[in-house]
N, CA and C atoms of all chains as a GROMACS GRO file, in nm:
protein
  573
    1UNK      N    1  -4.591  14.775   6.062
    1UNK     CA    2  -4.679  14.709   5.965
    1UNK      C    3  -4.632  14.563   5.954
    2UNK      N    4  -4.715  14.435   6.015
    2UNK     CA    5  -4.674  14.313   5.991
    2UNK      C    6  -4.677  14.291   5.874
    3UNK      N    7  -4.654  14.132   5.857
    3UNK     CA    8  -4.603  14.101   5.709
    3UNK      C    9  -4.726  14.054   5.602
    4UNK      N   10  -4.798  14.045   5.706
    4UNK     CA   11  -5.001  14.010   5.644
    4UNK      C   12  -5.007  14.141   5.533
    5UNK      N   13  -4.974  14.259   5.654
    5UNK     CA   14  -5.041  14.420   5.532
    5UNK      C   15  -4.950  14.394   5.448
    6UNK      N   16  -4.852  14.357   5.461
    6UNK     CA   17  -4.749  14.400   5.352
    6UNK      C   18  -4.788  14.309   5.255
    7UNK      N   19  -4.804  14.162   5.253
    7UNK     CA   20  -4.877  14.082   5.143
    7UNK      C   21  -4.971  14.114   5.110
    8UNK      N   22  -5.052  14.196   5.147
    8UNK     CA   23  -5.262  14.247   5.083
    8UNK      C   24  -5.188  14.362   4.970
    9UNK      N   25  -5.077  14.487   5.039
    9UNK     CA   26  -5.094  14.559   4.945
    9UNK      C   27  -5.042  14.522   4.805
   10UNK      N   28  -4.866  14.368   4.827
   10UNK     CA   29  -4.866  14.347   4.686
   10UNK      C   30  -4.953  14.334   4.633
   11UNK      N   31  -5.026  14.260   4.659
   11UNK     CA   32  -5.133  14.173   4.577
   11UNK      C   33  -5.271  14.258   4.551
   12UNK      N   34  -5.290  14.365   4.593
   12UNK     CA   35  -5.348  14.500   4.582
   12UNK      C   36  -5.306  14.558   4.450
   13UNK      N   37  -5.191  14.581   4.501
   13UNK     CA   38  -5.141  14.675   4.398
   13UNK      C   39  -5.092  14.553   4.234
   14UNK      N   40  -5.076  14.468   4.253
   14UNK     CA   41  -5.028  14.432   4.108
   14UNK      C   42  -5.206  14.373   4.059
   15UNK      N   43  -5.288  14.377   4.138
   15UNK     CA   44  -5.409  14.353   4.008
   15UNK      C   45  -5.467  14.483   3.984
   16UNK      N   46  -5.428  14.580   4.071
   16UNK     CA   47  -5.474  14.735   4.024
   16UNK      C   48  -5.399  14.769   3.898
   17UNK      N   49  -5.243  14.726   3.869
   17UNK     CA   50  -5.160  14.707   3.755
   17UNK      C   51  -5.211  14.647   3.612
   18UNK      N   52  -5.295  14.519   3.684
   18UNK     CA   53  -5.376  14.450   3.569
   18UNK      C   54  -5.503  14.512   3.504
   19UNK      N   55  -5.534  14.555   3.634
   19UNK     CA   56  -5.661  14.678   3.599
   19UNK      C   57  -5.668  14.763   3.486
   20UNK      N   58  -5.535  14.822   3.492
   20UNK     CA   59  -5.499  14.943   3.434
   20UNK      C   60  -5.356  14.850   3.306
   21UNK      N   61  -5.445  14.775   3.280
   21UNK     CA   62  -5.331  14.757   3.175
   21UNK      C   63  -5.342  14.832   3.048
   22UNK      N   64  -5.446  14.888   3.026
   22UNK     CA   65  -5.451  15.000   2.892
   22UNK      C   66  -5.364  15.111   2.932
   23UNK      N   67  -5.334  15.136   3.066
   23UNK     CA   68  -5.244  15.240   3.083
   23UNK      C   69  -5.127  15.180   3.110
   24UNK      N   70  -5.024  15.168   3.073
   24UNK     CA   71  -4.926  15.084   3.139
   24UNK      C   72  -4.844  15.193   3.220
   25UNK      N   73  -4.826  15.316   3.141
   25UNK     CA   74  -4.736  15.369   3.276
   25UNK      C   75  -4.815  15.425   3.389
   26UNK      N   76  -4.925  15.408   3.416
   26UNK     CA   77  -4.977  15.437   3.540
   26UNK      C   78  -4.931  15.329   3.657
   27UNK      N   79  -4.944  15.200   3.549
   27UNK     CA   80  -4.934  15.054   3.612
   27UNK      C   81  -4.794  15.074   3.700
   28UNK      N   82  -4.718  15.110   3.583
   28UNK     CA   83  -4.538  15.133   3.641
   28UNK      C   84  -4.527  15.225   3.796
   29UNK      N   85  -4.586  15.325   3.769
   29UNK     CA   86  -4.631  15.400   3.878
   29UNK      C   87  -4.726  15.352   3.993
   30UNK      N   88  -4.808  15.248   3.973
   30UNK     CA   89  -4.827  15.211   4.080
   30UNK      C   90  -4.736  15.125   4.152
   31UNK      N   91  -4.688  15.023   4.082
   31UNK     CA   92  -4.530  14.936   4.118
   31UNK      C   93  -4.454  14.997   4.198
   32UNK      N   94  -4.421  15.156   4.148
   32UNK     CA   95  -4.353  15.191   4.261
   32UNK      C   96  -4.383  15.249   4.344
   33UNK      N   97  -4.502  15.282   4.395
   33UNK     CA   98  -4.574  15.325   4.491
   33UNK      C   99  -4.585  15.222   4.572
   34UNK      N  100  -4.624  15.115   4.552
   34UNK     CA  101  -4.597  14.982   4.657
   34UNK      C  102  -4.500  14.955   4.685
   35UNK      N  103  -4.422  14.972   4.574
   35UNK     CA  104  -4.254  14.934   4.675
   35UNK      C  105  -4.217  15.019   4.727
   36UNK      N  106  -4.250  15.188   4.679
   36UNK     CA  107  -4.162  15.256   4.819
   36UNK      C  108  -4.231  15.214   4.959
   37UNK      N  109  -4.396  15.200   4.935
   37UNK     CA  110  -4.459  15.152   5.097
   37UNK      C  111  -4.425  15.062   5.173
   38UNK      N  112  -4.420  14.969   5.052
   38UNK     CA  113  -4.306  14.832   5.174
   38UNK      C  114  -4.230  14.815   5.203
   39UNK      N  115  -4.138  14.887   5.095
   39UNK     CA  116  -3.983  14.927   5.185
   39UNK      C  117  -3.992  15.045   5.299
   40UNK      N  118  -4.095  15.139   5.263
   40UNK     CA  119  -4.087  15.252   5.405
   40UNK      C  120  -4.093  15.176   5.481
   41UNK      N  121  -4.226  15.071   5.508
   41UNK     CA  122  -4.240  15.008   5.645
   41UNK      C  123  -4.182  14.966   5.700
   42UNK      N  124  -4.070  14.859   5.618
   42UNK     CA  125  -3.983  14.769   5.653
   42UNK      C  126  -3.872  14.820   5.700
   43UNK      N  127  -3.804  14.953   5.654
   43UNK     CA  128  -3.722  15.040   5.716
   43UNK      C  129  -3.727  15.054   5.875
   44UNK      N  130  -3.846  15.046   5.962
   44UNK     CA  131  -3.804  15.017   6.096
   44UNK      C  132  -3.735  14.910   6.117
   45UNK      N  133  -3.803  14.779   6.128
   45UNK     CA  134  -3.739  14.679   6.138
   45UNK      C  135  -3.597  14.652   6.061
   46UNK      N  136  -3.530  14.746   5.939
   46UNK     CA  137  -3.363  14.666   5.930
   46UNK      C  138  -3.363  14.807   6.039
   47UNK      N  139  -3.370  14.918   6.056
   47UNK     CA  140  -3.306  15.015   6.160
   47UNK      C  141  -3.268  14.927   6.274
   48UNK      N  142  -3.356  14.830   6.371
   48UNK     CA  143  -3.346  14.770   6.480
   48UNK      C  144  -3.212  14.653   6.433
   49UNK      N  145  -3.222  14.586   6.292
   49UNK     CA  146  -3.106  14.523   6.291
   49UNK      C  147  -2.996  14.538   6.292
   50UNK      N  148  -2.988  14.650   6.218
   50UNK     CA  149  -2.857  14.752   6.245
   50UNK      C  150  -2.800  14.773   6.358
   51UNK      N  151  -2.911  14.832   6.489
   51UNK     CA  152  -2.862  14.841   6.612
   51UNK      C  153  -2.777  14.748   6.655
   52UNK      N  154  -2.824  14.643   6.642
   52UNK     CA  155  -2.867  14.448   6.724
   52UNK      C  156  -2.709  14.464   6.650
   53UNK      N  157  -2.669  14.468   6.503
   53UNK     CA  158  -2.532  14.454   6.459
   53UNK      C  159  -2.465  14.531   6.502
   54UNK      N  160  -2.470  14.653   6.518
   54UNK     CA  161  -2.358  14.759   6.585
   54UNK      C  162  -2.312  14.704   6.698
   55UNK      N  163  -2.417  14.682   6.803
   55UNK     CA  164  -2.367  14.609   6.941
   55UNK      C  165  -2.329  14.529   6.971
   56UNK      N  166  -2.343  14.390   6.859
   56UNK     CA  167  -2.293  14.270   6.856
   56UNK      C  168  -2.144  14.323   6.797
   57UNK      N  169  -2.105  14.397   6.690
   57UNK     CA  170  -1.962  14.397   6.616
   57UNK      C  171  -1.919  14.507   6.770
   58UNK      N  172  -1.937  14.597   6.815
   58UNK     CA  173  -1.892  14.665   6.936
   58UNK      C  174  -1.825  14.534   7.040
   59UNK      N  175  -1.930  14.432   7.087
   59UNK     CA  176  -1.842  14.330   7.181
   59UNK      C  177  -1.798  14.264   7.121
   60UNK      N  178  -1.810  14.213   6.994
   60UNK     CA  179  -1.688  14.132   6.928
   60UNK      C  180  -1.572  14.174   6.881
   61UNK      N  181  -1.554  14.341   6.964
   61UNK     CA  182  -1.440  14.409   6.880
   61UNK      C  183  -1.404  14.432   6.764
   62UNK      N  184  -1.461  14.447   6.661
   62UNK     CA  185  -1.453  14.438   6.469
   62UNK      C  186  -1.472  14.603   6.489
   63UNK      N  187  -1.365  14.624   6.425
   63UNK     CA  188  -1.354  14.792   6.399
   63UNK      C  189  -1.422  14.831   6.337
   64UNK      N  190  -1.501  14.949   6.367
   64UNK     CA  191  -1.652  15.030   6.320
   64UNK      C  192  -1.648  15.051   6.197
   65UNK      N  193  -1.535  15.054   6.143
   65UNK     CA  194  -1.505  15.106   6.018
   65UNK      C  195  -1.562  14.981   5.911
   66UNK      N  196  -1.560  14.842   5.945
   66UNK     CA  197  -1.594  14.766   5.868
   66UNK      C  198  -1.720  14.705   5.852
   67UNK      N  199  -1.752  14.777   5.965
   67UNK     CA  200  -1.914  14.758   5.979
   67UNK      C  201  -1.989  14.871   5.907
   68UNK      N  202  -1.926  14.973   5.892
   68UNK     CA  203  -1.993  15.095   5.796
   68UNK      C  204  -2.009  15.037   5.689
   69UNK      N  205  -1.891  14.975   5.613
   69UNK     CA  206  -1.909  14.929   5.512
   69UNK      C  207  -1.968  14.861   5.480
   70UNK      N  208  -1.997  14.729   5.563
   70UNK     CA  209  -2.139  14.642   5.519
   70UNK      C  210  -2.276  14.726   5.542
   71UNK      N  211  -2.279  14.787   5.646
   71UNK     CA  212  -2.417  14.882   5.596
   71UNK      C  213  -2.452  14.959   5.444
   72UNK      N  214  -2.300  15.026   5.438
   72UNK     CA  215  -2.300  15.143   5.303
   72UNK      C  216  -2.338  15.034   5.178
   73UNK      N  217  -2.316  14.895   5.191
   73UNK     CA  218  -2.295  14.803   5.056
   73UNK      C  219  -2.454  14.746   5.060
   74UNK      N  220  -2.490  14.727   5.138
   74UNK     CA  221  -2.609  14.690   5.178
   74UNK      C  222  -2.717  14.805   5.122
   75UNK      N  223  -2.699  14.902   5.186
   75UNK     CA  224  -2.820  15.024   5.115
   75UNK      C  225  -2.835  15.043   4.996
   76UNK      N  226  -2.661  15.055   4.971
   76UNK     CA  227  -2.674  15.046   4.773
   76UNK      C  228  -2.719  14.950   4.733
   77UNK      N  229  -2.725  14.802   4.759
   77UNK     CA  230  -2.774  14.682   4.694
   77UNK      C  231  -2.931  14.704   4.667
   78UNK      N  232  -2.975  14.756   4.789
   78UNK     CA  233  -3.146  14.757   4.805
   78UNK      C  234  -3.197  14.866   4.694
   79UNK      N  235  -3.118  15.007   4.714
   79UNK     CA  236  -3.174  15.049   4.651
   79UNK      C  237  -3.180  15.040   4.505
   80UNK      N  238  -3.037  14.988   4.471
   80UNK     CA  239  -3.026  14.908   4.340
   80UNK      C  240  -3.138  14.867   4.273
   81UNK      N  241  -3.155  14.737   4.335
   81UNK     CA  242  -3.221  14.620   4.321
   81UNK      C  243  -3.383  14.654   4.300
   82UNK      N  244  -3.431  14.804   4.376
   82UNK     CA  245  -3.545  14.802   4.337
   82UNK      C  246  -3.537  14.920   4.242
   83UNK      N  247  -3.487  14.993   4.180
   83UNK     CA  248  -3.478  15.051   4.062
   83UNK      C  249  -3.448  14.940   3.969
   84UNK      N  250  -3.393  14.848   3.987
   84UNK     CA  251  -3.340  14.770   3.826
   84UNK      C  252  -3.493  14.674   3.846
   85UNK      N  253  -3.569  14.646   3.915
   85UNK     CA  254  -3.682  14.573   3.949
   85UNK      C  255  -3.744  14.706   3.826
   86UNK      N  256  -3.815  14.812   3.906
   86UNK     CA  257  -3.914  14.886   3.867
   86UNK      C  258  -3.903  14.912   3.718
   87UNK      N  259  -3.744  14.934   3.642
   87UNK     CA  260  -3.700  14.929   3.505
   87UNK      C  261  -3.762  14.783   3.453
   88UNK      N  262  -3.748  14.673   3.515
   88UNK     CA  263  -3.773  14.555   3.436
   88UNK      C  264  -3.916  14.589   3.399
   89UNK      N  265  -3.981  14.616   3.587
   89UNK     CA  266  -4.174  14.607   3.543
   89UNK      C  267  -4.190  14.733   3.406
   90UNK      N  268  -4.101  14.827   3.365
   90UNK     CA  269  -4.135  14.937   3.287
   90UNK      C  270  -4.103  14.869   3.143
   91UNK      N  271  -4.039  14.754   3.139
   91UNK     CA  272  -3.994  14.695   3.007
   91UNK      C  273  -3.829  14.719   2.969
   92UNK      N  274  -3.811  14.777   3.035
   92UNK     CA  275  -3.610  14.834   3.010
   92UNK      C  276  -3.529  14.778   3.066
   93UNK      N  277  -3.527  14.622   3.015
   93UNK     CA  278  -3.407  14.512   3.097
   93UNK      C  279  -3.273  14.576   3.053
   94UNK      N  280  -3.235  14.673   2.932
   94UNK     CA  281  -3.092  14.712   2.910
   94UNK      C  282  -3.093  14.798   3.088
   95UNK      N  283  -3.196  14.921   3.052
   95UNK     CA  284  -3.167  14.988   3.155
   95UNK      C  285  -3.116  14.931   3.305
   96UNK      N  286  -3.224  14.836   3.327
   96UNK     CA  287  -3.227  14.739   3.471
   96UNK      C  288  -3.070  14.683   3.514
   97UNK      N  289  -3.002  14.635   3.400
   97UNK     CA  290  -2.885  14.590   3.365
   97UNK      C  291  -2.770  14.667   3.404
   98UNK      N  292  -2.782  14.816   3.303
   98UNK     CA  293  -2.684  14.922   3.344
   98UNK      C  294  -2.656  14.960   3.491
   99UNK      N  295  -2.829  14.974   3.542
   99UNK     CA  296  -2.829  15.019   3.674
   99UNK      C  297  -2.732  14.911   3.760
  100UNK      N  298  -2.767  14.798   3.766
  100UNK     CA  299  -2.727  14.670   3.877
  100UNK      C  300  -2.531  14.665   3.810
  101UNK      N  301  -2.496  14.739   3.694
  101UNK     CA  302  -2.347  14.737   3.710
  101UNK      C  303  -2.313  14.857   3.774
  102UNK      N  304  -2.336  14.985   3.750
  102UNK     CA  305  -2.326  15.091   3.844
  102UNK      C  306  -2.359  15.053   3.982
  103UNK      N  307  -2.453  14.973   4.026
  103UNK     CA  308  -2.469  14.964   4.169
  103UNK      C  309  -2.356  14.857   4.219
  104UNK      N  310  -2.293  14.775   4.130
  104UNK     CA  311  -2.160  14.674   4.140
  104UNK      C  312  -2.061  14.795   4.159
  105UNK      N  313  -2.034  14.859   4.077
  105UNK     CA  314  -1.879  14.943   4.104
  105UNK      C  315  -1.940  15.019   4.248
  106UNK      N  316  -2.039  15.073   4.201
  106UNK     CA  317  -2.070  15.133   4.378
  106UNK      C  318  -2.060  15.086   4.512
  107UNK      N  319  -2.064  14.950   4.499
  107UNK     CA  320  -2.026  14.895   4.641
  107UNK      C  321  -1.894  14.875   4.608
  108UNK      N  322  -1.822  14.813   4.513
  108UNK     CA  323  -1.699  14.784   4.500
  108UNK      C  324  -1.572  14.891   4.545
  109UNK      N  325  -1.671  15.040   4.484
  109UNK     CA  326  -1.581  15.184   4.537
  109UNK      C  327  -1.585  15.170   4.716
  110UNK      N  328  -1.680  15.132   4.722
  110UNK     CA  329  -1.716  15.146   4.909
  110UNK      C  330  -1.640  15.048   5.025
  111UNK      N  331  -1.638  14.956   4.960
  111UNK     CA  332  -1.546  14.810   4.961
  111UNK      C  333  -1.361  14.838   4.952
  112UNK      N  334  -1.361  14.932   4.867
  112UNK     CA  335  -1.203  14.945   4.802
  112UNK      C  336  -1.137  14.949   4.970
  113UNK      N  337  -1.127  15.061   5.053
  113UNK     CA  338  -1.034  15.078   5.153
  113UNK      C  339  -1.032  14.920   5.208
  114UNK      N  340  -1.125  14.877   5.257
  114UNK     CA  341  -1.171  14.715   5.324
  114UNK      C  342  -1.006  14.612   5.286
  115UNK      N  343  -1.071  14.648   5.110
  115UNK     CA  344  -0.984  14.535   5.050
  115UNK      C  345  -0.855  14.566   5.049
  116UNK      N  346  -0.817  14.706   5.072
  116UNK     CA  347  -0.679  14.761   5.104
  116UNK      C  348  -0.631  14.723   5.166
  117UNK      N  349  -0.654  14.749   5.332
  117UNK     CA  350  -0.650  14.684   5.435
  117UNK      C  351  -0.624  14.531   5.426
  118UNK      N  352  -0.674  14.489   5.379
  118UNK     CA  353  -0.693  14.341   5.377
  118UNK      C  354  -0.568  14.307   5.351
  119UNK      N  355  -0.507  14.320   5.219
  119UNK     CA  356  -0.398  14.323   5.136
  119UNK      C  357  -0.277  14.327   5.192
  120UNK      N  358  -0.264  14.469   5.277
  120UNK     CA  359  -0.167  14.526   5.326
  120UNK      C  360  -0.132  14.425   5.439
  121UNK      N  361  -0.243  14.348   5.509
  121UNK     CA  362  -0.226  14.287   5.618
  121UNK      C  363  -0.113  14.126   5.574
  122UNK      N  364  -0.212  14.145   5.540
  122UNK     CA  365  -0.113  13.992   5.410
  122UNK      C  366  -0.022  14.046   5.362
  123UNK      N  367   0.074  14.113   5.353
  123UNK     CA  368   0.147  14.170   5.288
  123UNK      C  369   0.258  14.141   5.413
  124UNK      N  370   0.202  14.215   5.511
  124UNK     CA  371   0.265  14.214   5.657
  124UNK      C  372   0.308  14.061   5.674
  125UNK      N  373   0.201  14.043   5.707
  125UNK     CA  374   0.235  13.903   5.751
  125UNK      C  375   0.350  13.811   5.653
  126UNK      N  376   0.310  13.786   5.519
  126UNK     CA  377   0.420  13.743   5.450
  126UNK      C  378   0.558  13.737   5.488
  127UNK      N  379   0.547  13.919   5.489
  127UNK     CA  380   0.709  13.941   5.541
  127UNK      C  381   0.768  13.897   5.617
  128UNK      N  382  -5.187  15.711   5.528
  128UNK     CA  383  -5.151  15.769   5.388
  128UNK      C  384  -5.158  15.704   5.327
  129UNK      N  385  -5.054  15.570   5.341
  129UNK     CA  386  -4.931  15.487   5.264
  129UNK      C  387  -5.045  15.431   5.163
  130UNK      N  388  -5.124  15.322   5.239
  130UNK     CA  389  -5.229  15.238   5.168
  130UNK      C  390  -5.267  15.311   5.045
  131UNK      N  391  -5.401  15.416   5.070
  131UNK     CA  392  -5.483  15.483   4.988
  131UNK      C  393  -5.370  15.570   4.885
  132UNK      N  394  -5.260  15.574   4.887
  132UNK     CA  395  -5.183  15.612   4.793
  132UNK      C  396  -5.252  15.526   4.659
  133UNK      N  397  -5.161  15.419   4.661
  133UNK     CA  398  -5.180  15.292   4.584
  133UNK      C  399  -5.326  15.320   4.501
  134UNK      N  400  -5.444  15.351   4.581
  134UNK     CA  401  -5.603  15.314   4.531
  134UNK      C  402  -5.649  15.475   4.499
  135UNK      N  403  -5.572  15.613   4.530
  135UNK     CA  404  -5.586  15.749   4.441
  135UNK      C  405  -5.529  15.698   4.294
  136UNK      N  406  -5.398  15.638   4.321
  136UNK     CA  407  -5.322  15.642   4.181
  136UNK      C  408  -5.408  15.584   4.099
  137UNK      N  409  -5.444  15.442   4.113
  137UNK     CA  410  -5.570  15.355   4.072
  137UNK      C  411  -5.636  15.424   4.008
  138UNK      N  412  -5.733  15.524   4.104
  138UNK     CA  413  -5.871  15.605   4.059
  138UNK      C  414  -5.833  15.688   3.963
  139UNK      N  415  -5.663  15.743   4.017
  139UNK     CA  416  -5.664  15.858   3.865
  139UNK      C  417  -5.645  15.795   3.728
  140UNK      N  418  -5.590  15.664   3.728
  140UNK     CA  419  -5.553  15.606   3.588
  140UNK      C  420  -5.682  15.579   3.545
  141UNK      N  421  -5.762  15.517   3.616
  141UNK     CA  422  -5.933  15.444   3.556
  141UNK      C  423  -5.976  15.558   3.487
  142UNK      N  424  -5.988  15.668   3.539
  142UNK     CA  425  -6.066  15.792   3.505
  142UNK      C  426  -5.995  15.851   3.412
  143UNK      N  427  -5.873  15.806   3.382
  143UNK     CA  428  -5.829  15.918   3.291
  143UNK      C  429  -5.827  15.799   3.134
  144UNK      N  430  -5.838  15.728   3.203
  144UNK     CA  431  -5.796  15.594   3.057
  144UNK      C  432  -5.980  15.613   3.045
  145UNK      N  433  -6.100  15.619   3.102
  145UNK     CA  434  -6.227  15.667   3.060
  145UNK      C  435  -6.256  15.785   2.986
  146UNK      N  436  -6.147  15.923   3.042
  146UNK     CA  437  -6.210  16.056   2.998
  146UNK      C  438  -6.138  15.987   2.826
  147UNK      N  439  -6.045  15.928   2.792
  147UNK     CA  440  -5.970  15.912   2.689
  147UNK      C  441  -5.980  15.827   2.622
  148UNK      N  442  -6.087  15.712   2.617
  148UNK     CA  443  -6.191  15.638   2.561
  148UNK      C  444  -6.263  15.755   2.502
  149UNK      N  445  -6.332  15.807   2.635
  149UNK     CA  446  -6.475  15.921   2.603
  149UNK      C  447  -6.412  16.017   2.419
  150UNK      N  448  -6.305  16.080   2.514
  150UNK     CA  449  -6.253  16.222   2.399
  150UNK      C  450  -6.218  16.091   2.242
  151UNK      N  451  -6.170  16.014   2.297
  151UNK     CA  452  -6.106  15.942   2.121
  151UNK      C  453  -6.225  15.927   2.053
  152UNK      N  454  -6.342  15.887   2.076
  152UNK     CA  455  -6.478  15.809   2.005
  152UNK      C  456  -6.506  15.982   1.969
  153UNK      N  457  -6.509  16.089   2.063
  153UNK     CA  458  -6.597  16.185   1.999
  153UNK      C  459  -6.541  16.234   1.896
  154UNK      N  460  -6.389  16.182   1.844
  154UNK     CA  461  -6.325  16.230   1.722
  154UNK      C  462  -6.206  16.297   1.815
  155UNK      N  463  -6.194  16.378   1.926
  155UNK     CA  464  -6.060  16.457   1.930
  155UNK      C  465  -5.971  16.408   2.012
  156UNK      N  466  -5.858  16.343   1.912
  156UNK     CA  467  -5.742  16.263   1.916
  156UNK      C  468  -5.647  16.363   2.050
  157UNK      N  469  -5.615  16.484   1.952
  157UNK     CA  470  -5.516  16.547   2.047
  157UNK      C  471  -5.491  16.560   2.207
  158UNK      N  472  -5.648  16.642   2.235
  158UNK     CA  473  -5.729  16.612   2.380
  158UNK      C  474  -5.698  16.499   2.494
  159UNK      N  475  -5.717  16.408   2.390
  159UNK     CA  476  -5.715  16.279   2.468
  159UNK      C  477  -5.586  16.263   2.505
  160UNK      N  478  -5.432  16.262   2.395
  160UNK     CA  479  -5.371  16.241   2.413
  160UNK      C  480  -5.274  16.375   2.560
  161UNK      N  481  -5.333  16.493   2.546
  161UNK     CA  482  -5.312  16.606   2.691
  161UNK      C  483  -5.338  16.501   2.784
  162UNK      N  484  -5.531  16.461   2.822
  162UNK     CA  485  -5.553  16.419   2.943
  162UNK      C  486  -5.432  16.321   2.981
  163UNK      N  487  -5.400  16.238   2.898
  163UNK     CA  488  -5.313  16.152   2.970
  163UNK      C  489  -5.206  16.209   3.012
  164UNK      N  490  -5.098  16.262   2.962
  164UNK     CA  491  -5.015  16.316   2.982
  164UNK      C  492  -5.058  16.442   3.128
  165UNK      N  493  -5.164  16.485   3.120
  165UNK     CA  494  -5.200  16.596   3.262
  165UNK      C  495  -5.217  16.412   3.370
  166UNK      N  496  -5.256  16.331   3.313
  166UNK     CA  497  -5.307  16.237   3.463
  166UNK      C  498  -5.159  16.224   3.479
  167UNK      N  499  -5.109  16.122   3.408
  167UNK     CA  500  -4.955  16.100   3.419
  167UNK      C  501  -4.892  16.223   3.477
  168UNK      N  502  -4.861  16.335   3.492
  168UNK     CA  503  -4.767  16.392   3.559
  168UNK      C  504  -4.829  16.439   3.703
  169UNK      N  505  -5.011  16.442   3.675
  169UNK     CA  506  -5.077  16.408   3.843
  169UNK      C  507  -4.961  16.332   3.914
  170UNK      N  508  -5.024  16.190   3.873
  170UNK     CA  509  -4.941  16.099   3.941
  170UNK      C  510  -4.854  16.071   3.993
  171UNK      N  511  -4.742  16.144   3.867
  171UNK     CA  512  -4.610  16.134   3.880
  171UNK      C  513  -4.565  16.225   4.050
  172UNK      N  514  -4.664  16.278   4.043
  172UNK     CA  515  -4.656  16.447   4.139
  172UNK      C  516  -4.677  16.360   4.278
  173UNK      N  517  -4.764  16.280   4.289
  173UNK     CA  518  -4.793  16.226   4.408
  173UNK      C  519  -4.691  16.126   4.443
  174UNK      N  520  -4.620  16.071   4.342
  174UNK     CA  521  -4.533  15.927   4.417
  174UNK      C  522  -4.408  16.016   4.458
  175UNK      N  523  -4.380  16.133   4.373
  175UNK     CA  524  -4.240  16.189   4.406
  175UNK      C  525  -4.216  16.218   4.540
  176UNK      N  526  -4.286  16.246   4.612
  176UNK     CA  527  -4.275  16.308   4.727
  176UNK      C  528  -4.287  16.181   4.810
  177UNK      N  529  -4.332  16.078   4.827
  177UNK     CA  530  -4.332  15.939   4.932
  177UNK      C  531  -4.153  15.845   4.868
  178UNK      N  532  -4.163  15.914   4.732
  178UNK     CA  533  -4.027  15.850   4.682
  178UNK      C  534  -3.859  15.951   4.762
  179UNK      N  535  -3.926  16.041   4.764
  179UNK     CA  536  -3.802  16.128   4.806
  179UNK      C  537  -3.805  16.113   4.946
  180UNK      N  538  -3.898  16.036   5.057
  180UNK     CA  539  -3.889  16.035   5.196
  180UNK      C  540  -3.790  15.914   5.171
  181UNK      N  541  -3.845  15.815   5.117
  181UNK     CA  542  -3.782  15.669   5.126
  181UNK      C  543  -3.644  15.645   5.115
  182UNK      N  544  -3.601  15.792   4.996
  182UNK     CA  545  -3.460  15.764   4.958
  182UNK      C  546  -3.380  15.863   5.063
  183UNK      N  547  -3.474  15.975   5.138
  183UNK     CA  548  -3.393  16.037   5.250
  183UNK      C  549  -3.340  15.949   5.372
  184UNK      N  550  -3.463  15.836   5.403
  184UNK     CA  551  -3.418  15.721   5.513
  184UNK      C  552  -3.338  15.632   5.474
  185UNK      N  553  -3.329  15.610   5.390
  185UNK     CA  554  -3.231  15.480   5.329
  185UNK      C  555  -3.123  15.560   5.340
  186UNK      N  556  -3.080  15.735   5.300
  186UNK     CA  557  -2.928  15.746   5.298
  186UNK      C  558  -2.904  15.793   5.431
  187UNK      N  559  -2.985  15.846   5.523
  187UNK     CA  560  -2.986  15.862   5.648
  187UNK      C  561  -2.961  15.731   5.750
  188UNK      N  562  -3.027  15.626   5.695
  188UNK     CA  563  -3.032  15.488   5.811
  188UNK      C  564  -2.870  15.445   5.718
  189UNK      N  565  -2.881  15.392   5.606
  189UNK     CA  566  -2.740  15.309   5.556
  189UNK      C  567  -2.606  15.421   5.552
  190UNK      N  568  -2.587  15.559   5.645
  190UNK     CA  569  -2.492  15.648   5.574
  190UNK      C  570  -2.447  15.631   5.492
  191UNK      N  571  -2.532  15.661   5.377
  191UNK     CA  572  -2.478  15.651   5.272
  191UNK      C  573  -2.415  15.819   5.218
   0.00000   0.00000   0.00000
């Protein structure tokens, strides 16, 4: 799906939102019906980037292990980001808020070994 | 699918924010307030399932 469909259905879907502004949580529900569609679509295209990065960190030698991790930090961000989105369009900026710090310690937990490593290396070296 | 998702959900809110115009004017409050609540969990019924693919690929593509 190029990036044309993907601009008709925002713009689809948020005056169908306006449409339905006597209903607002239908509205909410449509919000996220467009965003799961444009993120489904778009899900091919990061899959191919992913590849394109695996093979690039493979010949640049960067151990797999740290490349998991920018993927694992990456998925959580997205999916974050559009739950604390869909909370804002619902009116619940506390909620939106809570979510995007839970999705902070969540990469931060995912991150922890990384920064271990890191540490330990400097540690080495010092010595 | 994906598209006409978006423009069912549409059709069910128009129609149900109409049947619930219709039921409030004829006097029965309660009614009105069911239909919505039966459209709303329609709805709810239809995104769950395009929502639960999206979050299977995201933990499948990011191993999460």
């Amino acid at each position: 799906m190029n990036i044309l469909s993907v601009v008709c259905i925002g713009v689809a879907a948020s005056l169908l939102v306006l449409v339905l502004k006597d209903r607002p949580e239908t509205g909410v529900v449509i919000a996220i019906a467009a965003g799961v569609i444009i993120i489904g679509s778009s899900l091919g295209i990061i899959s191919e980037i992913f590849d394109a990065v695996n093979s690039i960190s493979e010949l640049a030698g960067i151990e797999g292990g740290y490349i998991k991790t920018v993927l694992k930090a990456s998925g959580i961000a997205l999916a974050v980001t559009v739950c604390s989105a869909i909370c804002r369009d619902a009116g619940q900026t506390a909620i939106a808020r809570v979510v995007e710090i839970a999705g902070r310690a969540a990469i931060i937990g995912v991150a922890l070994p990384v920064i271990n490593a890191l540490f330990s290396e400097i540690v080495r070296v010092i010595k | 699918m994906d598209v006409n998702l978006i423009f069912q959900i549409a059709a069910i809110g128009i129609t149900v924010s109409a049947i619930n115009q219709l039921l409030r004017h004829s006097g029965r409050e309660e009614q009105a307030m069911l239909t919505t609540i039966a459209g709303l969990v329609v709805v709810l019924l239809m995104v769950l399932s395009e929502v639960k693919n999206l979050f299977d690929t995201i933990k499948t593509l990011f191993g999460l």
